[in-house]
C-alpha positions in Angstrom: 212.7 94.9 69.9 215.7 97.2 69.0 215.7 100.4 66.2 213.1 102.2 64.7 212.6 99.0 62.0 212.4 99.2 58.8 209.5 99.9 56.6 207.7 97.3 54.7 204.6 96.6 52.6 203.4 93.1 51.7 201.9 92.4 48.7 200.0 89.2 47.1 200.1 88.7 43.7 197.4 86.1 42.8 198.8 83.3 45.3 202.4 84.8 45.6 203.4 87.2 48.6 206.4 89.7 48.3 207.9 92.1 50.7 208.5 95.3 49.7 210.7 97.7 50.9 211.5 101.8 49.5 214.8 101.4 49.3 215.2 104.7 47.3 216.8 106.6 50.8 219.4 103.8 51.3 217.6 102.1 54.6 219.2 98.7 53.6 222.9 100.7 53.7 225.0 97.9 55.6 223.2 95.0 55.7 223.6 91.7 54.0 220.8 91.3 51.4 221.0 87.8 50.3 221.0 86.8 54.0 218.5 89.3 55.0 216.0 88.1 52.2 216.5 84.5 53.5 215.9 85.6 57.5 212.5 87.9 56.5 210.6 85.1 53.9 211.3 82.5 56.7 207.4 81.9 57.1 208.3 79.8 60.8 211.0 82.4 62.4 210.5 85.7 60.6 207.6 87.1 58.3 207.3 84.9 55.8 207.0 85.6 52.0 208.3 83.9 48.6 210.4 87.0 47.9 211.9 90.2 48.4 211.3 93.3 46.4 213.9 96.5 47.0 212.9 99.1 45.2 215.8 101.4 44.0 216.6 104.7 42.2 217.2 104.2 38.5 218.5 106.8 36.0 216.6 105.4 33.1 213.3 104.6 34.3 210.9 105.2 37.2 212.8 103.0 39.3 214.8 99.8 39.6 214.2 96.7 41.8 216.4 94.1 43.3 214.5 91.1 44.0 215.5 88.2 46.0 213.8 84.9 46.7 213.0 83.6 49.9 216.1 81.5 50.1 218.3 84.4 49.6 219.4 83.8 45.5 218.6 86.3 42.7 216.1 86.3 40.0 216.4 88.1 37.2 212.1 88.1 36.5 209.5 87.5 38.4 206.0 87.9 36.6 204.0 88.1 39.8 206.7 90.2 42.1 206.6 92.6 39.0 203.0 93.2 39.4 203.3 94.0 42.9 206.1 96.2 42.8 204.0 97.8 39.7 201.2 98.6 42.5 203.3 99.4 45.4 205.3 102.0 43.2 201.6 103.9 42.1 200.8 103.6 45.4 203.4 105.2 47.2 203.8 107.5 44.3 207.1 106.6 42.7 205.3 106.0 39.6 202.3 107.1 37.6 199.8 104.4 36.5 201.9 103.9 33.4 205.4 103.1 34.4 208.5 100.8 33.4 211.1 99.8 36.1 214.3 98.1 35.7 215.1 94.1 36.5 218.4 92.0 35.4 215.8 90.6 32.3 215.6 94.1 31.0 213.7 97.1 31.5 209.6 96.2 31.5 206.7 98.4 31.7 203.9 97.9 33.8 200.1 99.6 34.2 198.2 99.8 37.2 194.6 99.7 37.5 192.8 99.1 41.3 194.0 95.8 42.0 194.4 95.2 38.5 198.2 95.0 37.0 198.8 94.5 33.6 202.7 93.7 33.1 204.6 93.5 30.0 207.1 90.8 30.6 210.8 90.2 28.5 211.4 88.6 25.4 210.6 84.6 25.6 213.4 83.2 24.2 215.3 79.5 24.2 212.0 77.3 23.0 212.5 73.7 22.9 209.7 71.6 22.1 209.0 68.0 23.5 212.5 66.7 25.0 212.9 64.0 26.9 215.1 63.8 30.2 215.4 60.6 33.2 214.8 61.0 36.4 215.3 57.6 39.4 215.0 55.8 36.3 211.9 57.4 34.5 211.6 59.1 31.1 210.0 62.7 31.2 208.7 64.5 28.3 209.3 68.4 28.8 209.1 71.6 26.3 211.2 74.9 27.8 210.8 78.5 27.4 212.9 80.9 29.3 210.4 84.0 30.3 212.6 86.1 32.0 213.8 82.6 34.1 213.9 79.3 32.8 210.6 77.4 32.9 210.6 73.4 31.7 206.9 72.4 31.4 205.3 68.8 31.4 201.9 69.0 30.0 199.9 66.0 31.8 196.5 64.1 32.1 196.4 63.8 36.1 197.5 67.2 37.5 196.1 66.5 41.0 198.0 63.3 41.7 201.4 64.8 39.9 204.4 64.2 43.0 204.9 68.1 42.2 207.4 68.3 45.3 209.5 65.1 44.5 209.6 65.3 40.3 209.8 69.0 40.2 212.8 69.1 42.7 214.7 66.4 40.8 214.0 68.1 37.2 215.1 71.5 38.6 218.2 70.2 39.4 218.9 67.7 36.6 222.1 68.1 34.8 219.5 69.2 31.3 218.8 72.8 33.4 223.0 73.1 34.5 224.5 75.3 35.7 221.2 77.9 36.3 218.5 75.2 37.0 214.8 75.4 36.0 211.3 76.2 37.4 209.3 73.6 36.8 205.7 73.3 35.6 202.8 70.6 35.6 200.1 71.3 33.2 196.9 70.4 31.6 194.2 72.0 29.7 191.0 71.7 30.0 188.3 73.9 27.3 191.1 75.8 26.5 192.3 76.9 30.0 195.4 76.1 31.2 195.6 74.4 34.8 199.3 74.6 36.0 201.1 73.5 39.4 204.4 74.8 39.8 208.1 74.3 41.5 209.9 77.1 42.2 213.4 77.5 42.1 214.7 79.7 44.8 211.6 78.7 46.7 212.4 75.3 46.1 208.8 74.2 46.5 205.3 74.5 45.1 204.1 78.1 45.0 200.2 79.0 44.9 201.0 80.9 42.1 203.7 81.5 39.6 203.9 84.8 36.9 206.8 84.0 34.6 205.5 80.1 34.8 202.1 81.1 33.4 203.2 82.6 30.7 205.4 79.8 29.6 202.5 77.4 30.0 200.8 79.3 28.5 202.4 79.9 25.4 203.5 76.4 24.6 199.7 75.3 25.2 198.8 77.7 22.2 201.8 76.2 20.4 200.5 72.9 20.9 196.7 74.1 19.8 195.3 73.5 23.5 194.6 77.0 23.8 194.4 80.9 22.2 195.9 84.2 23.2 194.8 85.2 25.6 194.7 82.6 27.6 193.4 82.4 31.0 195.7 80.2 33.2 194.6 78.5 36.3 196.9 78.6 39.4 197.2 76.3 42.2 195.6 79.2 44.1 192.3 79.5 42.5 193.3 82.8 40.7 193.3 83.0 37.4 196.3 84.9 34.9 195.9 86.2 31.5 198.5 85.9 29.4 198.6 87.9 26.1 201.0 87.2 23.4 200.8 86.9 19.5 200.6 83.6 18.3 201.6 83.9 14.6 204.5 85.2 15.4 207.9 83.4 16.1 209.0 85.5 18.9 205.0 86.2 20.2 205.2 89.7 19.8 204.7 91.5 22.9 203.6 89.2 25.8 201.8 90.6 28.9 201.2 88.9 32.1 197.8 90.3 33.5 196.0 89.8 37.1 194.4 91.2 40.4 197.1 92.0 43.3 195.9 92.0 47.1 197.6 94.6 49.7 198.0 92.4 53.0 200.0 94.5 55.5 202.2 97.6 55.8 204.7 97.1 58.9 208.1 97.5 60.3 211.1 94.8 60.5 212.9 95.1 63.4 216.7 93.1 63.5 215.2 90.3 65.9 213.1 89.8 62.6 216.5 88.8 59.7 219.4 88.4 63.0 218.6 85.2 65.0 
């Protein structure tokens, strides 16, 4: 062990965990962020996490982040990393219980109550309704909504036995999604809940939990008349989102991811943690 370390919080945001690090006094002056976000969400050699959260000065709101997922790449939204850096700035008294912050989707705003973080999220734009792509030789039906990331979703009748690994790796990658790529979501609905599984890119694997994915499964179930704003969507982790959004309108009005957030840990990363 070497250095003071560097402060950290992590933070778990109905399924998906985030480091989170005041970067407001420059502690991350020098260091290779990309790579350093790669090294700390390594859950077998470092901490483990599906992202990193810096959160930064801004002259236009109550702070800015920069978020990284765990293999390093940027993302320009997360729902559920939004939510926790919502907490994590009330908490450490960045921001008031009201706040916006800034991201590379836009500015978003954000209120905090308990555990309880209601976050507006950016403009849903790029709908696409029932398209059909092949994959090893197999046709897939998919509708797309970019939330702040692109999001393709399959709505299916066996969400259990779905290959969510295998299929969702090969439609995130598939030359429909180039040159960004897509997340990739497995629904159903069941009395007008929506059950979703989820592949993540950047995490390139099934997450317990996705933010920006809920809301797109969300939304095209209403579109499809499976379900009503708000809608509660079911995550692979047994939590449950609410997603609000207007339905009669074209561009859903405002649309608000909302759900509880769990403080894990506060700690220190120390270089043997992001330099091996």
């Amino acid at each position: 062990m070497s250095g003071r370390g560097i402060p950290f919080s992590k933070i778990n945001g109905s399924g998906n965990d985030f480091l989170l690090i005041d970067n407001r006094g420059g502690l991350m002056e020098g260091i290779d962020r990309p790579a350093f976000a790669s090294k700390v969400c390594d859950r077998s050699r470092s901490i483990g996490a599906d992202g990193l959260i810096l959160v930064e000065p801004s002259g236009s709101a109550d702070f800015r982040w920069d978020f990284y997922n765990a293999d390093g790449s940027r993302a320009e939204m997360c729902g559920n990393g939004g939510r926790c850096a919502a907490r994590y700035a009330f908490a450490r008294k960045i921001a008031g219980k009201a706040m916006a912050f800034e991201t590379l989707a836009g500015t978003v705003r954000a209120s905090v109550s308990g555990r309880r973080v209601k976050l507006q999220m950016t403009r849903p734009a790029g709908l696409r309704l029932d398209r059909t792509l092949t994959l090893a030789g197999k046709r897939y039906t998919y509708s797309f909504l970019d939330t702040g990331v692109p999001h393709a979703v399959l709505f299916v009748t066996d969400l259990e036995r779905v290959d969510v690994a295998g299929v969702g790796r090969g439609i995130r990658r598939h030359k429909a999604f180039a040159p960004r790529g897509t997340n990739v979501n497995f629904v159903t609905v069941r009395d007008g809940v929506v059950w979703a599984r989820t592949y993540e890119r950047g995490v390139e694997g099934e997450t317990l939990a996705c933010g920006t994915g809920a809301v797109a499964s969300g939304i095209l179930a209403a579109i499809r008349g499976l379900a009503a704003p708000p809608v509660a969507v079911r995550t692979s982790g047994g939590e449950t989102l609410t997603i609000h959004f207007d339905a009669g309108r074209k561009d859903f009005g405002e649309v608000f991811l909302e759900g509880d957030t769990s403080w894990s840990c506060d700690g220190k990363i120390f270089e043997e943690a992001y330099r091996y």
